[in-house]
Structures are given as C-alpha cells and as structure tokens.
N, C-alpha and C positions, 0 to 999 in steps of 0.2 A: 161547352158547359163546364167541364173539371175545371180550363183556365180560368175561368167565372168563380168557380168556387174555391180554387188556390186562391184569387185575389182576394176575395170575400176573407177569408181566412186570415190571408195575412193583413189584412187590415184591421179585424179583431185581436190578432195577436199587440199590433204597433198600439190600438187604444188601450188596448187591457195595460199592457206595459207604462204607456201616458198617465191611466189613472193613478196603478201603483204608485209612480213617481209624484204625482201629485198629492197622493193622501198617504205619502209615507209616514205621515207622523202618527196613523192611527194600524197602517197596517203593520208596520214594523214593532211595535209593543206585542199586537196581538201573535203574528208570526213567532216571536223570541219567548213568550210568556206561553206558546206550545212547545215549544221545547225546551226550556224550561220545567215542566210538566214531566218530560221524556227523561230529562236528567234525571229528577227525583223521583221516578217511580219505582228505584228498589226502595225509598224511604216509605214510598204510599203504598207497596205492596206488604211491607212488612209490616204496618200500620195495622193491615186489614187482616193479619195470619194474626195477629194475638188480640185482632177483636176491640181497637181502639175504637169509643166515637169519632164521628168523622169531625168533631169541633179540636180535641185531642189530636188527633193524625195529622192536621191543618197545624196548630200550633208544633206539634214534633218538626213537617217538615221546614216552617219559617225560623224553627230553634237553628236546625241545620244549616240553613240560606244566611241566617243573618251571624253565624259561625265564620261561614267561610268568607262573607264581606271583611268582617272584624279584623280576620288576618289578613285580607289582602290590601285592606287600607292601612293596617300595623307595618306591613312590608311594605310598600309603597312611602310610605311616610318617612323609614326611616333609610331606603335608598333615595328620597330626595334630601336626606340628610346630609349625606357622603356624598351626593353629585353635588352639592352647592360646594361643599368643602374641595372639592378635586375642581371645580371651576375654578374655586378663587384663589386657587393653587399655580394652577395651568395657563392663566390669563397673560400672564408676560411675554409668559412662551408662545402663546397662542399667536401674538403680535409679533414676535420676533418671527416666526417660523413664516409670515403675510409677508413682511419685508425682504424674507431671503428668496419665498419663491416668486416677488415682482422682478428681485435682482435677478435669478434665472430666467427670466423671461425676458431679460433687458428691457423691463419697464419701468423707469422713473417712480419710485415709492411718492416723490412728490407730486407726480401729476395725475396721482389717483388719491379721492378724497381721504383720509384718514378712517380707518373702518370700526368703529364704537361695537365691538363687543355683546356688551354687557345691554348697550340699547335693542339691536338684534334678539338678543337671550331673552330682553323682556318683550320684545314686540310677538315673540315665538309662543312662551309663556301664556301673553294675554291671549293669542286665538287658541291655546292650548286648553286657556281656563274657559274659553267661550264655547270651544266644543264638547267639555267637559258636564256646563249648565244645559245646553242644549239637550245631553245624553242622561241627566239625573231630572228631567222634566219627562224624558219619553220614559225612564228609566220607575217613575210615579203611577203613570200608566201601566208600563208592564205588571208589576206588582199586583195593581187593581185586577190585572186581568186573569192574574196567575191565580187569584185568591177564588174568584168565580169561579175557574174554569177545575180547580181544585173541588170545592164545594160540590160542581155539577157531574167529577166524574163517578163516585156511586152510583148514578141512576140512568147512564149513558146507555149500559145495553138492553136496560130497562125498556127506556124509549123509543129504541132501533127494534126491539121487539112488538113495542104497541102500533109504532109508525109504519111499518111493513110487513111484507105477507113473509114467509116462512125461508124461501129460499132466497131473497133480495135481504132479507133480513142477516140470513146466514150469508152471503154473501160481503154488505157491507161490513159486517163483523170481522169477517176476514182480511179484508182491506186494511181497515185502520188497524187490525192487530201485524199485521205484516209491515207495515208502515213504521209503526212503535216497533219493532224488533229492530229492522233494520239501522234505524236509525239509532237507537242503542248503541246495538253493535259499531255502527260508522263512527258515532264519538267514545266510546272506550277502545278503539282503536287509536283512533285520529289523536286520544289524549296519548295513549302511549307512544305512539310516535312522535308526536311533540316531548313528550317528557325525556325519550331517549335522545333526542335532539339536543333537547336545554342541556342536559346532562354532560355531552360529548362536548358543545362548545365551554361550558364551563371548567371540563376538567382542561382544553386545552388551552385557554386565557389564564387556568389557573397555573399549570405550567411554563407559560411564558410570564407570568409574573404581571399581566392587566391587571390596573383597578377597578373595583367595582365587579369584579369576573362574576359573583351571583346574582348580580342584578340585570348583566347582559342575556347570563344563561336565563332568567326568570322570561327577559325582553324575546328570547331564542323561543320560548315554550309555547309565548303569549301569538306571536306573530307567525308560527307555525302551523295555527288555524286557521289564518289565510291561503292557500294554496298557493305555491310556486312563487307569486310576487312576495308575502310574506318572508318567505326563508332569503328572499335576497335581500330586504330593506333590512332584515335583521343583521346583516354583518357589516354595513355600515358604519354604525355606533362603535366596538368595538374597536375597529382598526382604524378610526379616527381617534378613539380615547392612544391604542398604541403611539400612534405618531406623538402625541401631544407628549406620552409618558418617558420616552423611550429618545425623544428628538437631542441631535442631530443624527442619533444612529438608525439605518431605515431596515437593519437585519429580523429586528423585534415584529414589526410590521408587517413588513413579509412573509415573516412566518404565521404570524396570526390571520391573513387575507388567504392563504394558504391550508391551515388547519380547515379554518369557516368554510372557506368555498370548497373544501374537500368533504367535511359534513355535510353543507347544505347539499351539493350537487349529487350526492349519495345515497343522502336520506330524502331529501326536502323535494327535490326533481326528479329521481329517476325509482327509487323505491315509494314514497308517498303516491302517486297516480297512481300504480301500478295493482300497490297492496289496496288504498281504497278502491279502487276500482275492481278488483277482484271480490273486495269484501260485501260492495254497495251491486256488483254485477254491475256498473256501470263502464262503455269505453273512456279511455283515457282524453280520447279528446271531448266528450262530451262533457267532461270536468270542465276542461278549461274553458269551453263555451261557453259553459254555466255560469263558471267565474268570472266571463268578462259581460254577460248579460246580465246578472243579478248586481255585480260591483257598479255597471252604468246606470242599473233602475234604482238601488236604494245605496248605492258608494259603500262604506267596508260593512257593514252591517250584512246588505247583500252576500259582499263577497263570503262572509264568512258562514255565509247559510246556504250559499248556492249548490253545494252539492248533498243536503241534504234534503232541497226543495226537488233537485234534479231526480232523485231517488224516489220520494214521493211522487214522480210524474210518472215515472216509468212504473211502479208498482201498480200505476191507478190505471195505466193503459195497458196493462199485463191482465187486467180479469174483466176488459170489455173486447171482443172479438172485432169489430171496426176498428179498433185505433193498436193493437196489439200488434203489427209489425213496428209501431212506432217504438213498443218495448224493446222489439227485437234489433231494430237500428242502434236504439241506445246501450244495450248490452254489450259486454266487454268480450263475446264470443270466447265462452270459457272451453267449450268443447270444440275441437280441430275439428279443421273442414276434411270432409268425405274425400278420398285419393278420387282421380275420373279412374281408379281401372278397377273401385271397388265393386261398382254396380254393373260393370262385363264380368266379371267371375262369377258375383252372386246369379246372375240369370245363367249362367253357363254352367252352372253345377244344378240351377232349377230347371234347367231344360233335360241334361243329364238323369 
C-alpha cells in the first residue's frame, strides 16, 4: 500500500509539474507579481505607518517600480551604445583572430565557409528581440497582477479571520508571515551578494583595462540571481571581449579568466549555497535541485525563483505534522549531530 501511494504521488508531482509547464504563461506572471509584492513591501508598509490611502500607496509604490525601470532602460540603452561601437571596432580583429586559430588547427581557412559576423550578431539580436516581446507580453500581465494583488492586500487578514476558526486562522497567518520574512531576507541577501560580486569583477576588468568593465560588472550582478550556472555564463562575455581587446597578447586574458573564476568560484559557488542556504535554512543540495527542477519547468524565470519557491515549501511543511520531516530533509542541518557517547554519559550520571 505505501508503494501504491509513493506511485500515486509521484504521478501527481510529474502532472502538477506538466501543467505548470503548460500554463507557464499565466503562472509565471502571477508567481513574479508575488514577489514582486515582497520586494516592495517596505514601500507598502511605510505607506500604511503615515496612514496613506490605499489608492495613494498604489501610486507611491508604481512611482517607485516605474523609477527603477527608467534607469534600468537608461543603462541598458546606453551600454548597447558602446557595445555597438566596440563591435564595429573589433570586427577586423574578430576575423583575423578566426583565420589564425583555423591555421593553428591546420585547417584550411578556405575549406571552411567564410563566417559573416555581423549576420550571426543579427540573427542573435533577432531571437534576442523575440524573447524580449515574449517577456513585455507576460511582463503586461504581471503588472495587472501586481496591481490586484496590491489593492487586495489591506483586507487579507481581514478574510483569513472571517474564513477560519481562531487557531487555523492564527495559524495561516503565521505561514504566510514567515513566508514573507524569509523571502525578504533571501533577496536582500542574494542582492548583496550579487552586488559584491558585480563590484569585485568590475574593479578587476577595470584594472586590467577591459571595455565596457561596468557593463560586464552590471551583466555579473544581473546573472548572479541565477544560482551557480549564472555566475559561470557571466564570465564568458568578459574574457572574450579581453581576447578581442588585447589580441595577439593572451597574458590580458588570462588574467581576467583568472580574476572571474577566482570571484565567481568564491563567491558564486562556494559562499553563495552556503550563506543562502544557511539564511533560507535550506541544504545546499536542495538549492541545486530546485535550480535544475524549476529551470526544466519554467527555463530561467524558474531558475531564478527556484529557491525561493524551494523555501516556501519547506516553510509550509514545517507547520503541518505529516509532511514535517519533509522540512527537516530539506533543512541545512544548522545544529551538529549529537556525539554517540553523549546519551551513555547523560544516562550514566541519571542513573548515578
């Protein structure tokens, strides 16, 4: 009968997973436009300490949202400024540097097709621009969602009080308030460690003398809330611009693949698990589990929510008694295991 009901189980798990994947386009808004929520709720708490209408508080926090857009599209706009200008700098080189490593490879430059650049750069571009529309259409929806879910939260424990008896009441209350804590804290962590990240590769691109070194460190900040895959796709960019900058010399290089993977693999891999995972009370491998289960259900959206959803599961099986060793699997075992000679003494001085 349990094998029965492991199977049962995991079949509900692989459909639940199916549908997600299937109706990502409405749960992925709704998922992001919750935290979302999370993000701004010192803006909606301090709304509510000097007594703003909730129509006021609404506008305060989109004054906020649509603040932080302005500049990240101002930035954005004017590093695709300088990366076009540093392509169409680079481009010669770019060609030269193809033809020396077919000659190192003793492969005939002629008997491989001539490699276009610039047509690559736009074919890149265009799926770049298509995932782009794809993500300002869900992107339409989150908003909508955010604005409700804004609107509706005055009167949330309003209705968890009208909806349930006294102690289920107090209970889910505590849930979702533990919920929101946590996850607070996971990303004002997660940003500062992204932010000391960006920081660290930027100061050392800027010392080897890379182009564009703030706009890699901004690329370092951004892709540092991916977990583990993240901090490696990040250094990439960087030590291909070196090659390009820096070509025939490979010393420049070297030392930038070197600085990066000394940061990322310090902060990004072996501190990042570590400290979330202490802060989230999650184990370190159930991060990456997360990461590679949520990245295959909803691809990076997922990934970059996976250990906050991860957190959320374990919070919710931490105050129902049936599923609460499942908390306790998933936790990061902050307190050391018991010595075997501690409980022969303690009986031995209780029998004493």
């Amino acid at each position: 009968m349990k094998v029965l009901l492991g199977l049962v189980a995991l079949l509900c798990v692989l459909a639940l997973c199916t549908i997600l994947n299937l109706a990502s386009g409405v749960f992925i808004p709704l998922v992001i436009a919750w935290f979302m929520l999370q993000v701004f709720r010192p803006v909606i708490d301090l709304g509510r300490k000097i007594k703003l209408p909730p129509l006021i508080n609404l506008f305060l926090v989109f004054a906020v949202f649509v603040s932080v857009c302005y500049i990240g599209i101002f930035f954005f706009s004017t590093q695709i400024v300088a990366f076009n200008r540093a392509y169409n700098q680079y481009y010669s080189k770019l060609n030269e540097m193809t033809v020396e490593t077919l000659k190192a490879l003793q492969i005939p430059p002629e008997s491989i097709p001539r490699i276009n650049w610039m047509d690559m750069l736009g074919r890149y571009l265009r799926n770049i621009a298509e995932v782009v529309t794809a993500l300002s259409a869900k992107f339409v929806l989150t908003l909508v969602f955010f604005m409700f879910m804004l609107l509706e939260a005055p009167y949330l424990n309003y209705k968890i009080d009208r909806a349930f008896s006294g102690s289920n009441a107090a209970k889910i209350k505590n849930i979702m308030s533990s919920v929101s804590d946590q996850i607070s804290r996971y990303l004002v962590t997660l940003t500062l460690i992204s932010a000391a990240t960006g920081l660290c590769a930027w100061a050392a691109l800027q010392f080897v003398g890379v182009e564009l070194a703030v706009g890699w460190g901004v690329l370092t900040f951004l892709l540092n809330y991916i977990p583990t895959v993240g901090s490696i796709i990040a250094t990439i960019p960087p030590v291909l611009m070196a090659m390009l900058q820096f070509s025939p010399s490979f010393i420049q290089p070297f030392v930038v693949l070197v600085s990066l993977g000394a940061i990322q693999v310090t902060i990004g891999n072996i501190l990042t698990p570590k400290v979330m995972g202490d802060r989230l009370g999650l184990s370190p491998v159930v991060i990456l589990l997360s990461l590679l289960l949520w990245g295959t259900v909803w691809g990076i959206p997922g990934a970059l929510l996976s250990v906050p959803i991860a957190s959320i599961i374990k919070i919710v099986c931490e105050n129902f008694p049936t599923v609460r060793p499942i908390a306790v699997m998933m936790g990061s075992g902050g307190k050391p295991p018991i010595s075997p000679k501690s409980p022969a003494k303690t009986n031995n001085s209780a029998e004493a």
